[in-house]
C-alpha positions in Angstrom: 76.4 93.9 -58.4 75.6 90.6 -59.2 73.2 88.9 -60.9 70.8 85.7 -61.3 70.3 85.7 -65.2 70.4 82.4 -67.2 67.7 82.1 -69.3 68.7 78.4 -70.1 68.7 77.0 -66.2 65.5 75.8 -64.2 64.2 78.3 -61.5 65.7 75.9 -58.7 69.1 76.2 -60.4 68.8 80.1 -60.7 67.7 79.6 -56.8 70.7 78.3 -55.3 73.2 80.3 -58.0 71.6 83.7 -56.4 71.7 82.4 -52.6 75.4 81.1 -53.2 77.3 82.7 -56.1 79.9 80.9 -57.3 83.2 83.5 -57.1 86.1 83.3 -60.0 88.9 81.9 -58.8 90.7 84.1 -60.7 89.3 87.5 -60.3 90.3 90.0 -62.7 90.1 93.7 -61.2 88.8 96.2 -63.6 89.6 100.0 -62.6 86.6 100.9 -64.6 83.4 98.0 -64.6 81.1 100.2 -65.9 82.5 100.9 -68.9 82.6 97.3 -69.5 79.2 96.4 -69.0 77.0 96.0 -72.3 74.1 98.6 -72.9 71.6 95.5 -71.8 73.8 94.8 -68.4 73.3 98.3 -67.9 69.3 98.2 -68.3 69.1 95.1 -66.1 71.5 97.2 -63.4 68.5 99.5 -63.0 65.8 96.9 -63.6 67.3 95.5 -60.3 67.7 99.1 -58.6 64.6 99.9 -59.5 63.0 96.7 -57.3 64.6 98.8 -54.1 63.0 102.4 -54.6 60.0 102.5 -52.6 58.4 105.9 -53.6 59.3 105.7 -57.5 59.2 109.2 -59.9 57.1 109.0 -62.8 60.5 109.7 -64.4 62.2 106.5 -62.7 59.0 104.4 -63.8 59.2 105.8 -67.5 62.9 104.8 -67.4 62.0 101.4 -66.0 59.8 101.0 -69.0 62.6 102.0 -71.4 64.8 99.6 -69.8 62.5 96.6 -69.8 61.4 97.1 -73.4 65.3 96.9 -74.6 66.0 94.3 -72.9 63.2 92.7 -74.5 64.0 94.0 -77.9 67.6 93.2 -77.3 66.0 89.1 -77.0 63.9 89.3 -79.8 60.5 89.6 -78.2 58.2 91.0 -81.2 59.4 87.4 -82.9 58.6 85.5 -80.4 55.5 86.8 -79.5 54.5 86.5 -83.5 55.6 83.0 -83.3 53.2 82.7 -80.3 50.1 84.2 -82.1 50.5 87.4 -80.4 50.1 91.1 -81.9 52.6 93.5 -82.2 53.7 95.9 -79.4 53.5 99.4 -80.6 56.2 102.2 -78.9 54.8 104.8 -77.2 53.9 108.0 -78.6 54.7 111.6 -76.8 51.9 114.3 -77.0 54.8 117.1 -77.9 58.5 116.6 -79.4 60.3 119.2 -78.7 63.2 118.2 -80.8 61.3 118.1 -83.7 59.8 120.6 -85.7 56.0 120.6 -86.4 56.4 119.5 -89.9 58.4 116.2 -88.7 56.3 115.7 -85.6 52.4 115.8 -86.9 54.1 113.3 -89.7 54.9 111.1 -86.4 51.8 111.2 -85.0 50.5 110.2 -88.5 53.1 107.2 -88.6 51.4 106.3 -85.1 47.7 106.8 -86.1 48.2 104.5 -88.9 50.4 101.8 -87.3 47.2 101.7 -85.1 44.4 102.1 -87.8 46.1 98.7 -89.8 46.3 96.7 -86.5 42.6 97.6 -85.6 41.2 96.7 -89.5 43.7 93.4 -88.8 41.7 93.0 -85.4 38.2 93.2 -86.9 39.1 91.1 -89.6 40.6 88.4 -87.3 37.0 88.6 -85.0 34.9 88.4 -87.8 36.6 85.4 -89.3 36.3 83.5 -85.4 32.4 85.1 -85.5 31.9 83.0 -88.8 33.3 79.9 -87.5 31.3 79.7 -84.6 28.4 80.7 -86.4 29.3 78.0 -88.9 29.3 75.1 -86.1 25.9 76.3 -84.0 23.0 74.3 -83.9 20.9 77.2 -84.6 17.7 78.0 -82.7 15.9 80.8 -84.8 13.5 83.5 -83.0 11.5 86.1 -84.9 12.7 89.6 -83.4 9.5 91.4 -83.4 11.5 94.8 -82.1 12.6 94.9 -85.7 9.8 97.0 -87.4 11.1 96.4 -91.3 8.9 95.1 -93.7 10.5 91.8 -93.9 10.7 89.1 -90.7 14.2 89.2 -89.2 15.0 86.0 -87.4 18.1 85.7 -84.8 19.7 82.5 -83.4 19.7 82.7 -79.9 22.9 80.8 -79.3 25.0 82.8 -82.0 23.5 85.9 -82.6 23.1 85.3 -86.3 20.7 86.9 -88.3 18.4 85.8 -90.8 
């Protein structure tokens, strides 16, 4: 099978390399290819045999995922995406491990939870700082909010949503 990967060409080069592949001049026969192909060949073999299947499993588009997320792991995504300003991918968790005993798997689940838990407090953190700063630049236009039946006036910006 061959394939168009070159992540350092332009899309038109990729183009014409996949419509007209160059063939070695010297070809070298190998009795077994597969056992020469690298784990991430392998995942982009069924990447690419997954594109043909028109009625996919849910087992086939599990394993697609797998496949997809080590190749992206094999090229470093979580860095890049960090350098990019985005958040962290987190792996999916299963509802049951049958492998594991229920000792091991509720402290899984509990690895998850957490994971989680510190990316949300991160997230609310992160919203509340960009609430602040926009708060910071409005040209505030104050309105008494007479649904508010405390003994003290409350006073919201209209254009923020600040209180006062």
């Amino acid at each position: 099978m061959k394939r168009c990967l070159d992540l350092n060409n332009t899309k038109e080069s990729k183009k014409q390399k996949c419509e007209n592949p160059v063939e070695d001049e010297n070809p070298v026969e190998d009795e077994n290819p597969v056992e020469d192909e690298s784990p991430v060949e392998k995942a982009w073999d069924r990447i690419i045999e997954f594109r043909k299947n028109k009625n996919p499993t849910p087992e086939q588009v599990v394993t697609l995922d797998h496949d997809m997320t080590f190749v992206l792991r094999h090229h470093n995504v979580e860095e890049h995406s960090k350098t990019l300003g985005y958040s962290k991918r987190f792996h999916r968790y299963n509802n049951s491990y049958d492998y594991m005993d229920p000792k091991e798997e509720l402290k899984m689940l509990r690895d998850h939870y957490w994971a989680r838990s510190h990316q949300l407090d991160e997230l609310k953190v992160l919203m509340n700082s960009k609430k602040e700063a926009i708060r910071k630049k409005c040209d505030h236009n104050w309105e008494r909010d007479w649904e508010d039946r405390g003994h003290r006036s409350h006073w919201e910006c209209k254009k923020c949503g600040a209180y006062r």
